[in-house]
N, C-alpha and C positions, 0 to 999 in steps of 0.2 A: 236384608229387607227390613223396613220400618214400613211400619200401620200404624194410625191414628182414624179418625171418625171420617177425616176429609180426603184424606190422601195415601195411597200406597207408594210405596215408591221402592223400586227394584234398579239399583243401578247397573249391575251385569248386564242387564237384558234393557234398560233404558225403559219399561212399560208405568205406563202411569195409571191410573183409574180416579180419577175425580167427580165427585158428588158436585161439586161447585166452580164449574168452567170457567166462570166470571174472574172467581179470585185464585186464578193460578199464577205463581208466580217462578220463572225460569231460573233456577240457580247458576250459572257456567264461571269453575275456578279448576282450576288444575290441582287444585290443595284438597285432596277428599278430607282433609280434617276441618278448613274452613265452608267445605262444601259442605257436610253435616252439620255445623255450627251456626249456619246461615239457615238452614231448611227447617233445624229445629225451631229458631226464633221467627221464621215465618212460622209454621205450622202450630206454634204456640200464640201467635196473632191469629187463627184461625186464616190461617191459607194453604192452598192446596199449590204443591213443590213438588215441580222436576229439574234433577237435573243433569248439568251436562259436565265432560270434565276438559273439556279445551273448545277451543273458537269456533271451529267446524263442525263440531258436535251442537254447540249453542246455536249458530243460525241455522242446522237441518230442525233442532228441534220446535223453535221458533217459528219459522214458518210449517211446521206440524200441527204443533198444539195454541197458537196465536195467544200468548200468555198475558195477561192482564200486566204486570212489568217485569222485566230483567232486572238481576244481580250481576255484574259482569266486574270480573277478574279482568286488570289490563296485563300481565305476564302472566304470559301462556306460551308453553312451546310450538303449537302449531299453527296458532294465530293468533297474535296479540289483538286485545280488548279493542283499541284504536282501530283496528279494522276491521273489527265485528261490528264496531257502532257506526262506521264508516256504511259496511254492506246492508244494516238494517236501516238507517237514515237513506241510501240511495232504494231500495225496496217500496214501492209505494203500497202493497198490501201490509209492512212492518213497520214502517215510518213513523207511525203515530207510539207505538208500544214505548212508552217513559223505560228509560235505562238509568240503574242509579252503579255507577262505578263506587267499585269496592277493591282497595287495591292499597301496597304499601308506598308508592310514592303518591308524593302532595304534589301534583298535577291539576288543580281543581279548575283553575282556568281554562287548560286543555281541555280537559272534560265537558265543561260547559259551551266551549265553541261550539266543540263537534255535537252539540244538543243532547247531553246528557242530563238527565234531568235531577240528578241528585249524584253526591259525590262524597262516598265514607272510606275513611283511610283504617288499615287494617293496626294494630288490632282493633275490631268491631265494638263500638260504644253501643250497647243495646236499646239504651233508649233513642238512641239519635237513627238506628236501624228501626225501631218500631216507630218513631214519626214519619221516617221517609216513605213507608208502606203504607200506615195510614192518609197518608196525604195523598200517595197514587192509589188508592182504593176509593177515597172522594173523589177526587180527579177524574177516573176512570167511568162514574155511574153521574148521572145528573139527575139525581134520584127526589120527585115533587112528595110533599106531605101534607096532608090536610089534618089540621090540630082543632079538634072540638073539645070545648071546656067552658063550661059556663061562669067559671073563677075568670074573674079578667086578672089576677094578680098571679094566680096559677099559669092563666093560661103565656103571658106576659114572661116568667121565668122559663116556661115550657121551650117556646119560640127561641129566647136567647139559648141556649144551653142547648138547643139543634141545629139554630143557624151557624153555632159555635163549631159543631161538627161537619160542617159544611152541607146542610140537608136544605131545599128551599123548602120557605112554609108559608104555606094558606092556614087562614085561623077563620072558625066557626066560634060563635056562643053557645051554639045548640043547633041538636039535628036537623031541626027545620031548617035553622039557615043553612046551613051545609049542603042540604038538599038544594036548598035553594041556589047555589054557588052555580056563574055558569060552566059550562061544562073546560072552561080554558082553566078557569082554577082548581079542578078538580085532579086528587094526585095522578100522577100519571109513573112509570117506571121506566 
């Protein structure tokens, strides 16, 4: 068993308990040493990891717990990756969930047909594993922000350095104006 602030995760027993439903993210590899290795670098991105250890385990869990996106192993003994992305792309409550294949052949074309939304070959580059997450974490929220700051130079760096992060921004000078903002510009979540 491993505990962190966001996540427990009990692999015997499959039970999850997550603080933060939004940012869960589905492990499924038959490799329990890549499947810890993966969990921890999510959960060291602040995400909250279940996982699974083959195909059929990954789509019961999936359509359980509807995870913000998948890690999928494409060799697996009981059902290779190719048809887990096949079953959650024909799934219209699954369909949407970004799947970033994680696997040792360089298939990446493949992967991308079948609507794979990112594609890391094993062994795992971490930082190329921590952009594919952060990218389906923005992806995922289309999250509005309203920037008040009466520095236009400030406010000006502020804007770029969020838009950068993929946040949209409404910008105030001051509270009156903000107040003032109709209510379509006003952040919404």
């Amino acid at each position: 068993m491993r505990f962190n602030q966001r996540t427990m995760i009990e692999e015997e027993s499959g039970a999850v308990s997550v603080q933060g439903p939004s940012d869960l993210v589905a492990v499924v590899d038959d490799d329990p040493t890549a499947r810890e290795l993966i969990a921890e670098q999510l959960t060291g991105e602040g995400f909250a990891v279940a996982t699974a250890a083959g195909g059929l385990e990954g789509l019961r869990r999936a359509r359980e717990l509807r995870p913000l996106a998948i890690t999928l192993d494409v060799m697996m003994p009981d059902l290779d990756g190719w048809s887990v992305l096949a079953a959650l792309r024909q799934d219209p409550q699954l369909a949407e969930i970004p799947v970033i294949m994680v696997t040792i052949l360089d298939e990446q074309r493949r992967g991308m047909a079948l609507g794979a939304a990112g594609y890391l070959t094993k062994p795992i580059d971490r930082d190329k594993l921590k952009t594919a997450v952060r990218r389906l974490r923005m992806s995922g929220r289309s999250t509005r922000i309203l920037l008040v700051e009466d520095n236009e130079l400030q406010r000006g760096r502020l804007r770029r350095w969020l838009e950068a992060e993929q946040w949209v921004v409404d910008e105030a000078e001051s509270a009156d104006a903000a107040l003032a903002l109709k209510p379509s510009a006003t952040p919404t979540n």
